[in-house]
C-alpha positions, 0 to 999 in steps of 0.5 A, spaced: 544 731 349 546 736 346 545 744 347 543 748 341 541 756 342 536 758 337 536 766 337 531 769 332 526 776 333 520 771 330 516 768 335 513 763 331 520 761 328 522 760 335 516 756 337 516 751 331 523 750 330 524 750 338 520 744 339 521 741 332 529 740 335 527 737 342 523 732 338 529 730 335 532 729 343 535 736 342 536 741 349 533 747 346 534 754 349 531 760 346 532 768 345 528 772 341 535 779 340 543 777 341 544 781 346 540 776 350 543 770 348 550 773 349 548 774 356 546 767 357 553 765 354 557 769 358 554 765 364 554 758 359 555 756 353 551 751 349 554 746 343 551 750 337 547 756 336 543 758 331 542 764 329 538 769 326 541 775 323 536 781 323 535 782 331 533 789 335 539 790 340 544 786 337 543 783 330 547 776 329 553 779 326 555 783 332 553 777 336 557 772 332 563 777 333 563 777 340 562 769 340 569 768 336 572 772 341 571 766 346 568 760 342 569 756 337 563 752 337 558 751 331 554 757 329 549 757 324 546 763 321 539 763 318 538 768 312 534 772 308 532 768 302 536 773 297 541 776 300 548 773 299 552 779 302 549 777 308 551 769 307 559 770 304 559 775 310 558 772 316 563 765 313 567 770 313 566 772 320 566 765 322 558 761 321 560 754 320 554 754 315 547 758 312 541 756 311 536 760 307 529 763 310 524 761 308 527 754 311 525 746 311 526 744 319 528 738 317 533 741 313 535 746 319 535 739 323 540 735 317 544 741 318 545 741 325 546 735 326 552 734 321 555 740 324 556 736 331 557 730 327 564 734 324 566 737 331 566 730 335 570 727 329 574 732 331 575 732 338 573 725 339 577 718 338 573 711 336 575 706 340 579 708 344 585 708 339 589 714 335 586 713 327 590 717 322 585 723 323 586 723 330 594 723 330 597 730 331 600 733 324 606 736 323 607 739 316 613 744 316 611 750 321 603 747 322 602 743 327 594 740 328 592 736 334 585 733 333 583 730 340 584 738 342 582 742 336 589 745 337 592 748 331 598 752 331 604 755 326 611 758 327 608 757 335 604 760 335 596 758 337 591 759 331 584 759 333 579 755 328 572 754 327 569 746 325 568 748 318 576 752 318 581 746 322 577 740 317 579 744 311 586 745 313 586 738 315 584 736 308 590 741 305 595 739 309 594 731 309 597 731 302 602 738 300 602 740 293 596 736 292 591 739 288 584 739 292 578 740 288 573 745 292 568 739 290 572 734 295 573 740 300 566 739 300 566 733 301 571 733 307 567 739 310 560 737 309 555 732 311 554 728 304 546 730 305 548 737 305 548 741 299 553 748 299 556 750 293 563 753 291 562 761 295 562 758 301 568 754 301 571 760 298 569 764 303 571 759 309 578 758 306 579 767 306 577 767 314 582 761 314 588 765 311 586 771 314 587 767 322 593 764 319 596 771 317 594 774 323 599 769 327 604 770 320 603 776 315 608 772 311 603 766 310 602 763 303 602 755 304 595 755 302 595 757 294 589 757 290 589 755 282 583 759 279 578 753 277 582 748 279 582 748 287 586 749 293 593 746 294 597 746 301 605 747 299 610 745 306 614 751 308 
């Protein structure tokens, strides 16, 4: 059963959405501001926290970078329904995902779901035995072990969101390859999730970013304007 953290100021939200996960066999637990959520995750971290981002106290936006100084789990931010400053900001602080207020709870609970569903791809095997996504990954100075999220460059650990690592992965599987954000998309996210091409611009910047911070000369992941994303080997 997997732990999802719901944070929001609005009652009501808390209330419908909590009890439409734990109809879904979710373990659901509730904060109505940031600063009592990073309280509780201090103490124990749930697998995936949904948060809203206008909260008194701390608003998700603090709360998610104080998050990503310890964690990398799933984070998904709820947001207002016109402000997209507030949607390319928080994938560049590191949201795996956004959902527009007002909402489908059905929708939240499709992207929860695809969510998890990337992260134990990732970290899990099938069967028992290694497949190709599994194996580690070595192309020039980037290294990539799925089974352990790790992912290093020049020796150097970089740490990665789901979302991050997944699109990395699908870049550095075929260097010079072109990828169209369409297929990046399709990497990335669950076939019943719609997103459209800000938000994978958004993902690949905080990824160049991470990467840059462990080399200031990083340059393997080029952009063709129009076109997609290519990962060049160095």
């Amino acid at each position: 059963m997997s732990k999802i953290a719901l944070v929001d100021d609005d009652r009501n939200i808390l209330t419908s959405v909590s009890m439409t996960l734990e109809a879904e066999g979710f373990e659901v637990e509730t904060y109505n501001d940031g600063q009592a959520a990073l309280d509780a995750f201090n103490k124990t971290l749930p697998d995936m926290a949904v948060l809203d981002i206008k909260m008194p106290r701390m608003d998700g936006m603090d709360l998610l970078q104080r998050l990503r100084q310890k964690s990398q789990m799933p984070v998904i931010f709820l947001t207002s329904k016109d402000d997209e400053i507030d949607e390319v900001l928080g994938l560049r602080m590191g949201a795996d995902d956004y959902v527009k207020k007002p909402f489908s709870q059905r929708l939240l609970v499709e992207r929860i779901r695809a969510l998890l569903r990337r992260q134990e791809a990732i970290s899990s095997d099938s069967e028992g035995s290694a497949s190709p996504e599994a194996k580690v990954m070595e192309r020039g100075n980037l290294r990539m072990d799925p089974l352990r999220h790790a992912v290093s460059w020049k020796g150097k650990d970089v740490s990665l969101t789901v979302t991050e690592f997944l699109l990395l992965q699908a870049l550095a599987q075929r260097p010079g390859f072109v990828k169209s954000r369409d297929q990046l998309m399709d990497v990335a996210y669950d076939d019943q999730v719609y997103v459209d091409d800000r938000t994978i611009d958004s993902h690949i910047k905080r990824l160049r970013k991470k990467m840059r911070s462990a080399d200031s000369d990083f340059a393997a992941i080029e952009t063709l304007y129009g076109i997609g994303y290519r990962y060049n080997e160095e």
